[in-house]
Every structure is written in structure tokens, then in C-alpha cells.
C-alpha positions in Angstrom: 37.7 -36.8 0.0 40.5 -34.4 -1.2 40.4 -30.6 -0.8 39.5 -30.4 -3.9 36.8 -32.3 -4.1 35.2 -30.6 -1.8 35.4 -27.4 -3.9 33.9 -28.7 -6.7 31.1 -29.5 -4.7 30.6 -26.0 -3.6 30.6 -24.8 -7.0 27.5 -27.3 -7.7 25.9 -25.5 -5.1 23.1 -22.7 -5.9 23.8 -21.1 -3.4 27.6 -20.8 -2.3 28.8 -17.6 -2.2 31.3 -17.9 -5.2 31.2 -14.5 -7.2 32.8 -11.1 -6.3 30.3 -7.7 -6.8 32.7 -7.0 -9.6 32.1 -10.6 -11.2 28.6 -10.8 -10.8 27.6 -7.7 -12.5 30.0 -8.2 -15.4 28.0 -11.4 -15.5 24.7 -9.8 -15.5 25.3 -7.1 -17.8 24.9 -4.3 -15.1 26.5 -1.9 -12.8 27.9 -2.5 -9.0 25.5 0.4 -8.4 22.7 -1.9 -9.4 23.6 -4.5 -7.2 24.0 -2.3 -3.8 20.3 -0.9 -4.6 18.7 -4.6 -4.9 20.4 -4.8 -1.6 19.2 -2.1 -0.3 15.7 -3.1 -1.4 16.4 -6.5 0.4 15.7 -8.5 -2.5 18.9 -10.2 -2.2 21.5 -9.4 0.9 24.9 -11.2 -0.5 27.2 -12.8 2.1 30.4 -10.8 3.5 34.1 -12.4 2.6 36.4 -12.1 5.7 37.8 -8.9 4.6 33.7 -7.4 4.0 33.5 -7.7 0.3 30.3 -9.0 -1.3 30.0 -12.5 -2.3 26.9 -13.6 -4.9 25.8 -17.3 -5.2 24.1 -18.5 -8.3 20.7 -18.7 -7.1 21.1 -14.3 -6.2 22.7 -13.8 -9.6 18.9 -15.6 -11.0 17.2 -13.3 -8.9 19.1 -10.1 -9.6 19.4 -10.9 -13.2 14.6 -10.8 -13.0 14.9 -7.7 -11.2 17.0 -6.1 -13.8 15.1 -7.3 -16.9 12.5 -5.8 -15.3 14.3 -2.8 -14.5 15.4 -2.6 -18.3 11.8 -2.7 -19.3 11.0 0.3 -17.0 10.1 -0.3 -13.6 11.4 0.9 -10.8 14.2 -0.5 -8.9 11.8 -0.9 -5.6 9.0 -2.5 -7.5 10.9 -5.0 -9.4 12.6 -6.2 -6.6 8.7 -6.4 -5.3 7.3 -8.3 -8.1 10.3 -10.6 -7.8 9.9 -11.6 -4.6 6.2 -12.0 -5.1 7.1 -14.0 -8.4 9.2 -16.1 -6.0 6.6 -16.4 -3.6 3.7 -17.7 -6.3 6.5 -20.3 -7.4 6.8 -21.9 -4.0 3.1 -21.6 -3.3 2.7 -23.5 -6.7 5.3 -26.3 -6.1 3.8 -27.3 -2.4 0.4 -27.6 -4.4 2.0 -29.7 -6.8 3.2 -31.6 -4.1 0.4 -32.1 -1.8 -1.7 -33.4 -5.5 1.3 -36.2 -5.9 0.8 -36.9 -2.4 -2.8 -37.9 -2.8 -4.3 -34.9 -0.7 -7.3 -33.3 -1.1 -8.1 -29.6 0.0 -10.5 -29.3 3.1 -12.6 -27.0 3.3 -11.9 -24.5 6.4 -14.2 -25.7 9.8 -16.7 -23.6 10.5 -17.2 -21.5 13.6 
């Protein structure tokens, strides 16, 4: 494996850390400013490079680019980045369903006391 081969590799991957503040929100249509709120709100909390600047993966630029639409259509920073994170949260719920049905499992009922 050459150097670069391992740096295509990283740009396959969802989540490496491969665009600057600047980049990302030329990319998504938005303002720096936008970004540091969603961080603020802990929705997404980008990785540091060595000298401290913000570094986006792919999978944060999906995430930020929900919160904004939502944003655009007139909610508040604070709830969108809730509704995303719930959003997010229903999505995994639905996949480990979907999952434990392909699996053969059936629900059991809660034991009573």
C-alpha cells in the first residue's frame, strides 16, 4: 500500500475530517457563523487540525446541511439541531428493528412484576 492509497481511502470515508469551516459552508450554501452555532447547539462538534481549525467530515456536512433546510424553512437554530438529532435517533431505532426482523426475532413482551 502506497501513501496514496491510503488517502483515497480516507476520502471514502464518511467520516474523515476532510473539509475546512470555509469549504464546508461554501458547500452547504451557508455562513461560517451557521456552522459555530450548530456547534454550539452540539449537533455536530467538528474535529481540531493541529493548528485548531475546524475540520468537517461528510457524514457532519449531511447533518448540518437537515439543520439548515430546516432553519431556511423557519425554525430556530436550537430546535432544528433538536429535531435532527431526534430524526437521527428514529433512523437508528428503525434500522436495529429492521434488523432484529431479518434476524428471525420476535418482540417479548416485558416480565411482569
Amino acid at each position: 500500500m502506497t501513501a496514496h492509497d491510503s488517502f483515497d481511502g480516507r476520502l471514502d470515508d464518511d467520516d474523515y475530517p476532510a473539509y475546512t469551516m470555509g469549504r464546508a459552508a461554501a458547500m452547504l450554501g451557508t455562513t461560517q457563523g451557521f456552522l459555530r452555532a450548530i456547534g454550539e447547539a452540539r449537533l455536530i462538534t467538528p474535529l481540531r487540525s493541529e493548528g485548531g481549525h475546524r475540520r468537517y467530515s461528510r457524514y457532519q456536512l449531511r447533518i448540518a446541511a437537515r439543520a439548515r433546510e430546516l432553519v431556511d424553512q423557519g425554525t430556530p437554530v436550537e430546535a432544528a439541531c433538536r429535531i435532527v438529532v431526534l430524526e437521527d435517533q428514529l433512523e437508528e431505532a428503525q434500522r436495529i428493528n429492521a434488523e432484529y426482523r431479518r434476524a428471525g426475532g420476535t418482540p417479548h413482551p416485558p416480565a411482569a412484576v
